[in-house]
ROKE-953523 format. One line per field, with one value per residue (C-alpha): residue number from 1; residue in one letter; x, y, z. Coordinates in Angstrom, 1 decimal. Layout:
N
i [NUM:...]
aa [a:...]
c1 [X:...]
c2 [Y:...]
c3 [Z:...]
This chain:
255
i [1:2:3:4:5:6:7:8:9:10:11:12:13:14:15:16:17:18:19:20:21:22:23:24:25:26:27:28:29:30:31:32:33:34:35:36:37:38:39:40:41:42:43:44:45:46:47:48:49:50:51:52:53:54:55:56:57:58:59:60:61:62:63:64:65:66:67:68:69:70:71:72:73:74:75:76:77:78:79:80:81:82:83:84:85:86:87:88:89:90:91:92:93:94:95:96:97:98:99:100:101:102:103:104:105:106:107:108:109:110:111:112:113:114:115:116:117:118:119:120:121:122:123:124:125:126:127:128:129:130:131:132:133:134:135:136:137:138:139:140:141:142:143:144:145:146:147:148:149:150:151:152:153:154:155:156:157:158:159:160:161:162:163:164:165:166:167:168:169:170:171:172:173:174:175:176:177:178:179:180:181:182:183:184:185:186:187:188:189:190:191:192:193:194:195:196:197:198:199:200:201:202:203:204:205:206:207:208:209:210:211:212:213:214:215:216:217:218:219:220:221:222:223:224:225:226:227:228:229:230:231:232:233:234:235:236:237:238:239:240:241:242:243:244:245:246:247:248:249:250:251:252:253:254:255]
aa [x:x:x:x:x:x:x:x:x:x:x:x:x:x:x:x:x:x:x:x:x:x:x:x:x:x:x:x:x:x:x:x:x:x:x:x:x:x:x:x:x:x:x:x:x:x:x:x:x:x:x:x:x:x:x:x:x:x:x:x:x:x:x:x:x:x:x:x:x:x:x:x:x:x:x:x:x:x:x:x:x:x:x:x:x:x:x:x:x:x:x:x:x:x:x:x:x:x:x:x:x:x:x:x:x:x:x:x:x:x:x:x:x:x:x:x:x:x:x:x:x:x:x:x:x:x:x:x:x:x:x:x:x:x:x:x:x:x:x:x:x:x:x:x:x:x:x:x:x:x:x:x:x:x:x:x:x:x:x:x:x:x:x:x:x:x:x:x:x:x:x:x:x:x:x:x:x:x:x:x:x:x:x:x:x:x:x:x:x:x:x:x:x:x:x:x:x:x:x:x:x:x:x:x:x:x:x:x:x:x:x:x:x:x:x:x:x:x:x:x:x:x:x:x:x:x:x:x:x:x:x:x:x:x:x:x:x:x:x:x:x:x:x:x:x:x:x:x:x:x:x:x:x:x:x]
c1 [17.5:17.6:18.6:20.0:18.8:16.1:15.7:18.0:17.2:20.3:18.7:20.6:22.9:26.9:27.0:25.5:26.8:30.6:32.2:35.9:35.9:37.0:35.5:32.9:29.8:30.2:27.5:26.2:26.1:29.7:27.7:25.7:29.5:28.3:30.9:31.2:33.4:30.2:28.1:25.0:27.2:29.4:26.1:24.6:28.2:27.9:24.1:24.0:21.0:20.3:21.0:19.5:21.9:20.3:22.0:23.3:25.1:23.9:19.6:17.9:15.0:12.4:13.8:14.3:10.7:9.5:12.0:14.6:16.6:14.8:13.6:15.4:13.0:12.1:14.5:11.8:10.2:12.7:11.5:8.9:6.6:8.9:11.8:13.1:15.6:15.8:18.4:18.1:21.2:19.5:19.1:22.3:21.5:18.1:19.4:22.7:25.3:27.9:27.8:28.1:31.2:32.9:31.8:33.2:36.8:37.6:40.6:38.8:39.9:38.1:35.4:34.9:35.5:32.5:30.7:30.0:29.3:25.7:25.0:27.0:25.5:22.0:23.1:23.8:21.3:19.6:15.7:16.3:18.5:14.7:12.9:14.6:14.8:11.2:10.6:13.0:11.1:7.9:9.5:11.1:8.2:6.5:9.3:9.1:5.7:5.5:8.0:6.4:2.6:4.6:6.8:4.7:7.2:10.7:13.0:13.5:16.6:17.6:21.3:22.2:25.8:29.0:30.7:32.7:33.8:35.7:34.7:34.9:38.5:40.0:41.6:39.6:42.2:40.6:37.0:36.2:35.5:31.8:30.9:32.5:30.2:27.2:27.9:28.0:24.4:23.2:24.9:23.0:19.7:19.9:19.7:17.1:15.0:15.9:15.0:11.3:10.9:11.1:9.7:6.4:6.6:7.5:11.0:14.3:17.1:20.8:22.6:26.1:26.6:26.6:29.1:31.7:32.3:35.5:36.2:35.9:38.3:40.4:41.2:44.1:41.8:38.9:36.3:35.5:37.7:38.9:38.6:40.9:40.6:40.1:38.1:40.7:40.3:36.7:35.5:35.6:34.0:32.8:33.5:36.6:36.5:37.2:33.9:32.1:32.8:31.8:28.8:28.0:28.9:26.5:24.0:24.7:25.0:21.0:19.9]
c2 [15.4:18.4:19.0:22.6:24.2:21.5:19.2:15.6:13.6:10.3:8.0:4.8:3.1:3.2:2.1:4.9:7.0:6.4:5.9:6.5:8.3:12.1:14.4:14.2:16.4:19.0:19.3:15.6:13.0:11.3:7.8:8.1:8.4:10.4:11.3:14.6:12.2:9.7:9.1:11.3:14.2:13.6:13.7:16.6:18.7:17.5:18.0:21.4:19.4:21.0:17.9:16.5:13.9:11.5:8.8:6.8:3.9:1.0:1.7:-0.9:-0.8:-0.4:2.3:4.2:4.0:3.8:5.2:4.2:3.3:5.5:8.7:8.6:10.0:8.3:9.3:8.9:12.1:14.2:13.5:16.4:16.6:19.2:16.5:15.6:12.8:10.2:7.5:4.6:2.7:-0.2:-3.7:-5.2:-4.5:-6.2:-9.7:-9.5:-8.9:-6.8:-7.8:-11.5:-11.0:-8.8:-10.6:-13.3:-11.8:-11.6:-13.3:-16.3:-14.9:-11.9:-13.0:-15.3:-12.5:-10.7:-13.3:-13.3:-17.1:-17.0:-13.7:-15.3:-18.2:-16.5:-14.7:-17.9:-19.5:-20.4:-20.5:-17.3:-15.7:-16.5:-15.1:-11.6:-11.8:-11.9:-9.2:-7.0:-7.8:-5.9:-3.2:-2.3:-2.0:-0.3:2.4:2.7:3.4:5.8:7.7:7.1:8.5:11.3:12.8:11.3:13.5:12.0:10.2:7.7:5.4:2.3:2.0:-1.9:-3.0:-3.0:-6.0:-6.9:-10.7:-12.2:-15.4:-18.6:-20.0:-16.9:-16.7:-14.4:-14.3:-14.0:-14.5:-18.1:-19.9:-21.0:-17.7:-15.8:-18.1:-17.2:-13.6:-14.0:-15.8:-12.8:-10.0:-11.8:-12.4:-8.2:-7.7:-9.7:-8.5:-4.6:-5.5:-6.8:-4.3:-1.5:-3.3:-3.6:0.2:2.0:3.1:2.4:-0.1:1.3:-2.4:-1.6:-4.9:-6.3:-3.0:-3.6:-7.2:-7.1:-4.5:-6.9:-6.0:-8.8:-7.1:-4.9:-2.1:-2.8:-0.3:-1.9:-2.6:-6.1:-6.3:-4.2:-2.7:1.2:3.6:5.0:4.7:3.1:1.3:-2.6:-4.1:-0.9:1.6:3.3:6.6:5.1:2.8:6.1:7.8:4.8:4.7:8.5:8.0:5.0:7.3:10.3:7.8:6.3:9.7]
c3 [-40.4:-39.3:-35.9:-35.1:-31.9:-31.9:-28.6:-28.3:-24.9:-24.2:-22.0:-20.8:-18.4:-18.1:-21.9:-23.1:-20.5:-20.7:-16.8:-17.5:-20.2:-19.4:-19.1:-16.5:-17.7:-15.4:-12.6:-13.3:-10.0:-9.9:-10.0:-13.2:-15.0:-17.6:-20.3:-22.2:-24.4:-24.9:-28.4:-27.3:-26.8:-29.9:-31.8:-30.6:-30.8:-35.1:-35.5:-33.3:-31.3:-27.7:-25.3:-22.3:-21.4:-18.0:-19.2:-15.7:-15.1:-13.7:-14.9:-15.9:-18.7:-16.1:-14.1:-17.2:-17.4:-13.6:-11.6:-8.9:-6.8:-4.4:-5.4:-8.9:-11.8:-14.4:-17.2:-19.9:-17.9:-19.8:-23.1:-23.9:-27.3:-28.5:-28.7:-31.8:-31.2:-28.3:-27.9:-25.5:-24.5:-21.6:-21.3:-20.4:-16.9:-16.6:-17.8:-15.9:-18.7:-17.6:-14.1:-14.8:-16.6:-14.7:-11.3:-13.3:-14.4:-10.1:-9.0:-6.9:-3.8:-4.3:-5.7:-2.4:0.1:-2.1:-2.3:-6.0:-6.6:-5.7:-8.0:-11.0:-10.9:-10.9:-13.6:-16.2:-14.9:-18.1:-16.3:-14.7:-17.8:-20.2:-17.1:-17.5:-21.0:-21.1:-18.6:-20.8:-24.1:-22.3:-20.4:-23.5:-26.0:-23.2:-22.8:-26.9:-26.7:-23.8:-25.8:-29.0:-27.1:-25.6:-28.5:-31.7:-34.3:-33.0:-34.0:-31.6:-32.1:-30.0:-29.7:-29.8:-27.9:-29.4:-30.0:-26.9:-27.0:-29.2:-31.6:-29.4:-29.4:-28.3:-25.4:-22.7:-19.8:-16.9:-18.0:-18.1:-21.1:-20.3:-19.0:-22.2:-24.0:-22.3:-22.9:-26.4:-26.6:-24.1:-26.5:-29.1:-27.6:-26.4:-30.1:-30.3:-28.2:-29.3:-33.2:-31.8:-29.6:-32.4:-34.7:-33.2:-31.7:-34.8:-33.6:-34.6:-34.3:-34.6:-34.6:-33.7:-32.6:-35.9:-37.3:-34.4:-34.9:-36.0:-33.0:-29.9:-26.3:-28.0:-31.7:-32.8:-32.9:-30.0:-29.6:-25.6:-23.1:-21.7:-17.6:-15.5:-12.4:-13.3:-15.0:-16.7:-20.0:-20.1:-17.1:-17.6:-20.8:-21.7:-24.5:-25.4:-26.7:-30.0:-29.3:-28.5:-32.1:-33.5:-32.2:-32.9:-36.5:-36.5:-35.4:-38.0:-40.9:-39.5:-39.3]
């Protein structure tokens, strides 16, 4: 595919986006973490693409596609029929993913003075965890197709999770056992619901989930990061920057 000079629009939350890893695009809000160092830009710096990187940590599936917090735009608004490439990085949000295990990873004490029980609990709840699993399934397709109506000649590629737990019987440190387990059925479910999703809208599934298996936070060569208290690096079960080539060579290889 040819993509020199031609438009390339990253949407997503802090997976795709890439909080920690320097540098900062410069000019972009301090809380959306967005990476120079992150696949969409390693992409578009191979292909020659023109970027429009809104990737921002912390969206959820439906603000990608609504709006919010507040007066935040809708990132899908920056796709435009001239684009020729859009990749979507959301979902973990929606169903509690990454903020279940890292709530989870506290030392009790400060999880207590936060008071992260209740929110962790909601989050493995398994009633609540179907609930926003099928909220996600429909936001999803929806998003797919409003970028699908809007830019009919693109390439539009949804970018899966990397592998970021290890096989059960490894030890996770300070993530608990039970909630480690529940991450792995959510990672798993998150693919899922991605494969359907573009199935039924005529996009595209990039499953890097499946390709970085062997690349967990617990491996000799881990493309995430295991909890700790920084950004440095890759904030906490996130990408590293070998995570982020990865990814972009993922991408390239799909294209």
């Amino acid at each position: 595919m040819n993509l020199e000079g031609r438009k390339y629009v990253a949407l997503g939350s802090s997976y795709g986006a890439g909080p920690g890893l320097r540098p900062r695009v410069q000019g972009s809000p301090i809380p959306a973490g967005r990476s120079s160092s992150n696949y969409a830009h390693l992409v578009a710096a191979r292909t020659g693409a023109v970027l429009d990187d809104v990737t921002y940590s912390g969206a959820t599936v439906r603000q990608l596609r609504h709006g919010g917090p507040k007066d935040r735009p809708p990132q899908a608004a920056a796709v435009t029929p001239d684009t020729a490439l859009v990749t979507i990085t959301a979902g973990g949000n929606d169903v509690g993913y990454l903020p279940g295990l890292t709530l989870s990873s506290l030392p009790p004490a400060l999880g207590a003075l936060l008071r992260t029980r209740s929110r962790v609990a909601s989050f493995v709840d398994p009633a609540q965890t179907d609930q926003r699993f099928a909220d996600l399934g429909v936001e999803l397709t929806g998003l797919l197709k409003d970028l699908r109506s809007t830019a009919p000649e693109a390439r539009i590629l949804l970018v899966g999770y990397l592998t970021l737990l290890p096989p059960r019987g490894v030890d996770t440190g300070a993530l608990p056992a039970a909630v480690a387990d529940w991450g792995r059925a959510v990672a798993e479910r998150l693919g899922e619901v991605m494969r359907t999703a573009t199935a039924a809208t005529g996009t595209e599934f990039v499953d890097v989930g499946a390709a970085s298996s062997a690349h967990h936070a617990w491996s000799a060569e881990p493309w995430t990061r295991r909890f700790h208290y920084t950004l440095r690096g890759g904030a906490a079960y996130h990408p590293d920057l070998a995570g982020m080539r990865a990814v972009a060579d993922l991408i390239e290889q799909q294209l």
